[in-house]
N, C-alpha and C positions, 0 to 999 in steps of 0.2 A: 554937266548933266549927262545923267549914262541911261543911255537910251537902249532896250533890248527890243528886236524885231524878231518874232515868231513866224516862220514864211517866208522862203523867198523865192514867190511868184511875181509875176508884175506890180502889185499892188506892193509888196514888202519892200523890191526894189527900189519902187518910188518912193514910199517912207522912209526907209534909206538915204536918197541921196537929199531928200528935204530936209532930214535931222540935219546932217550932217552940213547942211548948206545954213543951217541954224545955229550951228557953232558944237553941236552936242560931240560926244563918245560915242560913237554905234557899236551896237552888234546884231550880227544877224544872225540867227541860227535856222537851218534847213534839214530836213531828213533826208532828202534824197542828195545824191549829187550831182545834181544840175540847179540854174537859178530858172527864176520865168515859167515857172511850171507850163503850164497849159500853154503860154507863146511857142514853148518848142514844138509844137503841133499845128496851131491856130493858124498864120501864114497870112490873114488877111488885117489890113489896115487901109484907115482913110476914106472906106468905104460910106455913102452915106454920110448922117450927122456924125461919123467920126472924124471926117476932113474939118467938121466946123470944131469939134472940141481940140484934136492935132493945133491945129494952128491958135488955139487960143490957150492950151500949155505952152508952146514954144513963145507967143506972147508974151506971157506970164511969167517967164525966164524960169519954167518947168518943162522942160521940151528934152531932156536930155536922152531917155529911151526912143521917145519917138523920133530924134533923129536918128539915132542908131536902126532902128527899123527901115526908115527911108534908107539910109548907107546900104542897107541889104534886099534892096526892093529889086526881084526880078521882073512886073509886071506892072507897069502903070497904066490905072483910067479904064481899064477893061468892066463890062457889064456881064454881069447872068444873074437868075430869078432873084429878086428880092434883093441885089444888091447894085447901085452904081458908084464909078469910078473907084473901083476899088484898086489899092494897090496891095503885090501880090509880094510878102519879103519870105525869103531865101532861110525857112527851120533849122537847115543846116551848120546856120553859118550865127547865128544870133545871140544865141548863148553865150558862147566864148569872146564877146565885145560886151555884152552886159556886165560879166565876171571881170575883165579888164578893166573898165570904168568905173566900178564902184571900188576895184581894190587902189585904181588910182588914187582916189578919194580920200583914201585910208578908211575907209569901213572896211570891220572885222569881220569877217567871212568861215562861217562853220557850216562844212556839210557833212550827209550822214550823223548828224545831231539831231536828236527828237527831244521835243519837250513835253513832258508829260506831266506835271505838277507844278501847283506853286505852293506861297507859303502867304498868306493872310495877316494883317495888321487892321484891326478896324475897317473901313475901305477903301483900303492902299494893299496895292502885291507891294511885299517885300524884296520879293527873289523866285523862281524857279530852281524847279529840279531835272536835269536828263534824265535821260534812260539809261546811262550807267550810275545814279545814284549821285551825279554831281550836282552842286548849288551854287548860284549865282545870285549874285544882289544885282537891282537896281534902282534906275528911281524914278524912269518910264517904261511901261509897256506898249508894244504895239501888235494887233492877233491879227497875223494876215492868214490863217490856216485854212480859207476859205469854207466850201461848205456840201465838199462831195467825198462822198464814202462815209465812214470808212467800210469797207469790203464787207463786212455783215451786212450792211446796211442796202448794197448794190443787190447782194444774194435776197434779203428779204422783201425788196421791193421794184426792183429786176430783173433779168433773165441771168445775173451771177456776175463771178468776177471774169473777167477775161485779159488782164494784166492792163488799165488803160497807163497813163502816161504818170499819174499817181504813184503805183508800182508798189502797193499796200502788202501784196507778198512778199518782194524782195526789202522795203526801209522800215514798213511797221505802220499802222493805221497814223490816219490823222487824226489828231485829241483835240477839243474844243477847249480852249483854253480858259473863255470866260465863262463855259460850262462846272471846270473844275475851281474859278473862284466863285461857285454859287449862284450864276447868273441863268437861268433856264434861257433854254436855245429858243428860238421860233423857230418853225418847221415849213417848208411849203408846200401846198396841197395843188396836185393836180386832179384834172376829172373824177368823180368816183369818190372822192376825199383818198386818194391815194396819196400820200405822202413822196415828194422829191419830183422831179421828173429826168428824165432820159438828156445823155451830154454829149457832147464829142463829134466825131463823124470817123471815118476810115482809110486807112491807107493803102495803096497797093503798091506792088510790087514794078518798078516799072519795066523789067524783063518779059513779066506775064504779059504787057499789053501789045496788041497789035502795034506793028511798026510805022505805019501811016496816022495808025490814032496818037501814040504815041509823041512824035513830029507836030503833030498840031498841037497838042496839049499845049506842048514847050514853045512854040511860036506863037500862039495868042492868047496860052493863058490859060484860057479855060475854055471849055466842049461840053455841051450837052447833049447828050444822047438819049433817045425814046426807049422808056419801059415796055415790054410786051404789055398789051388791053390786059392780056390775065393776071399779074402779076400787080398792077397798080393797088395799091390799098394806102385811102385816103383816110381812114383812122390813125394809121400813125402818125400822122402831122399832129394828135393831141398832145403825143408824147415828148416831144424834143421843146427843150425849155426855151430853145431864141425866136422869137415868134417873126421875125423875118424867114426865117425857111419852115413856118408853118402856111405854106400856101401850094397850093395846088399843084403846080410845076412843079416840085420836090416830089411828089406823088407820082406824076408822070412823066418824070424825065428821071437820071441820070447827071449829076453834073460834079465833071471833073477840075481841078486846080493844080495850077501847077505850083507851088510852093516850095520846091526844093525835091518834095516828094510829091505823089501824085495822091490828090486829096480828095476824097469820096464825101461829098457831102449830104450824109445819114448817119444817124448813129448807127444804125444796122441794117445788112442786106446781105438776104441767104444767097452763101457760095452759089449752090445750084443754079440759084434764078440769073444773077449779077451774070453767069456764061452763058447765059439765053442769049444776049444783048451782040452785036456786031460788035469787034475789035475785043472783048474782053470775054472770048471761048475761054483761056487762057488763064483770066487772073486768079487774084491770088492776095489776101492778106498780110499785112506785116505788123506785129507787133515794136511798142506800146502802143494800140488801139485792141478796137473791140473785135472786124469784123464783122461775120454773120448774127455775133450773139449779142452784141451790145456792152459800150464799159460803163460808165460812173453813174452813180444818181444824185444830184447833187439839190438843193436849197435844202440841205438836212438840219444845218446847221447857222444860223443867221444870229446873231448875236443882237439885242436891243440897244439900240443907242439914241444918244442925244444926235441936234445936229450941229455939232464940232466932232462926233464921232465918238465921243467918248461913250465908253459901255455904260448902261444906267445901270446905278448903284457902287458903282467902283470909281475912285477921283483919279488914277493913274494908269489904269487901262484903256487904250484906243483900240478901233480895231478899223480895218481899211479894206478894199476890193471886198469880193461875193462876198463874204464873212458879215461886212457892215449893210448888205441891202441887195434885194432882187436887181439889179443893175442891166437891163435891156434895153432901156428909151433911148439909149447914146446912138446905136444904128438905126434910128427908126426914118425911114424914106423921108418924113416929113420937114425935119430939119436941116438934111440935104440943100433943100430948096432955100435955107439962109446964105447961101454963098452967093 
């Protein structure tokens, strides 16, 4: 069985080594050159009802990323708003052990590959096409393309693009894959019936921070610091799509992580205001993120499916992670409480 994987973010990854733990042929194909899209940013695990799902993959003798996330955990058990016992893994260092492990595997690994077409048989994909005009047969799909951008889409429903972790300037938009075998997308609507909502958060620079603030960060983790009374605006909390930092505290505080890099958790916060703040006169953004303007918009793109995954109307198309479903309940505080 030849299994083709479209995406390789966390979700594709796991489809990956499940094929493949299945007896199949993988292949993975990725446009950028990195794997784990979004975990090369993301930095927090365990947190909340993610400790009960963590432990209940590695149960399940599917634990094989989240041990590698633990191997690179600088921060265990630590709290701030909206999140307990989080554990804090090292962005820097993740990738390059993900990329190892599948290739141990023997999954076939293509990056800077974009898939942009397929070819149709009744309701079976036949094959895909790249974007140099190449074609591949196979005789599984799986669309982990997720479901943010692509970069028109940030621009029209957005404050624009600002390079996020995607990097739709430099490899080329993301294409909905069961879009192009016929499958219409679902959309998700925030407030207003606006389309998508707001992702991400921000990085700083850690030379720009104060040297004491800085020390602390990297000693327990994480710091939260008080917004100026004038600068708090508590509308924005409608905008960011994980509804655990849609609370109050994100509005009035400041809260930093230390994940390898130092993690500003907002999607966006004007330069100006952000050196209002004691210890961060100084800062200073770093791309791939948004900073002041904001990067992705993402549930643009959600694909219909059964629940085995498979996309309705197609028998050989799967599709996995954001792509297959609004997916937030997994940190929700409440499930915490089953440990």
């Amino acid at each position: 069985m030849k299994v083709i994987i479209i995406g390789g973010g966390w979700a594709g990854c796991a489809a990956a080594i499940t094929a493949k733990k299945a007896g199949a042929q993988v292949i993975l194909y990725e446009k950028t050159d990195m794997l784990i899209g979004l975990g090369n940013v993301g930095g927090i695990m365990r947190n909340n009802g993610r400790y009960t799902a963590a432990e209940e993959l590695i149960n399940l003798g599917a634990g094989d990323l989240i041990k590698i996330t633990d191997s690179h955990t600088r921060h265990k058990n630590i709290n701030f708003p909206g999140h307990e016992h989080a554990w804090l893994y090292d962005v820097n260092l993740v990738e390059p052990s993900v990329r190892n492990h599948l290739q141990s595997m023997g999954i076939e690994l293509h990056f800077m590959t974009r898939v942009v077409d397929v070819e149709k048989q009744n309701n079976e994909i036949i094959g895909i096409y790249l974007s140099d005009e190449t074609y591949i047969k196979g005789d599984v799909f799986i669309e982990t393309t997720g479901s943010t951008g692509p970069m028109g889409n940030c621009l029209r429903y957005g404050n624009g693009c600002s390079m996020c972790i995607l990097r739709c300037p430099a490899f080329g938009p993301r294409v909905s894959i069961s879009a192009r075998a016929g499958v219409e997308d679902l959309q998700g609507e925030r407030e207003d019936d606006v389309y998508g909502a707001f992702s991400g958060s921000c990085k700083l620079c850690k030379e720009s921070l104060d040297k004491g603030l800085l020390k602390e960060i990297e000693e327990k983790g994480s710091v939260v610091l008080k917004v100026p009374p004038e600068d708090i605006n508590i509308d924005k909390l409608k905008l960011k799509v994980c509804q655990q930092y849609a609370l109050r505290e994100f509005a009035e505080n400041i809260v930093l992580l230390d994940t390898g890099h130092i993690k500003l958790m907002t999607p966006f916060y004007p330069l100006d205001k952000l050196r209002k703040i004691h210890g961060l006169e100084n800062a200073r953004f770093i791309d791939p993120y948004a900073g002041g303007k904001t990067n992705s918009i993402r549930y643009l793109s959600v694909a219909p499916r059964n629940d085995d995954m498979k996309v309705k109307g197609l028998d050989n198309l799967f599709c996995a992670g954001e792509k297959s479903g609004l997916f937030v309940g997994h940190t929700d505080d409440r499930y915490s409480k089953l440990q």
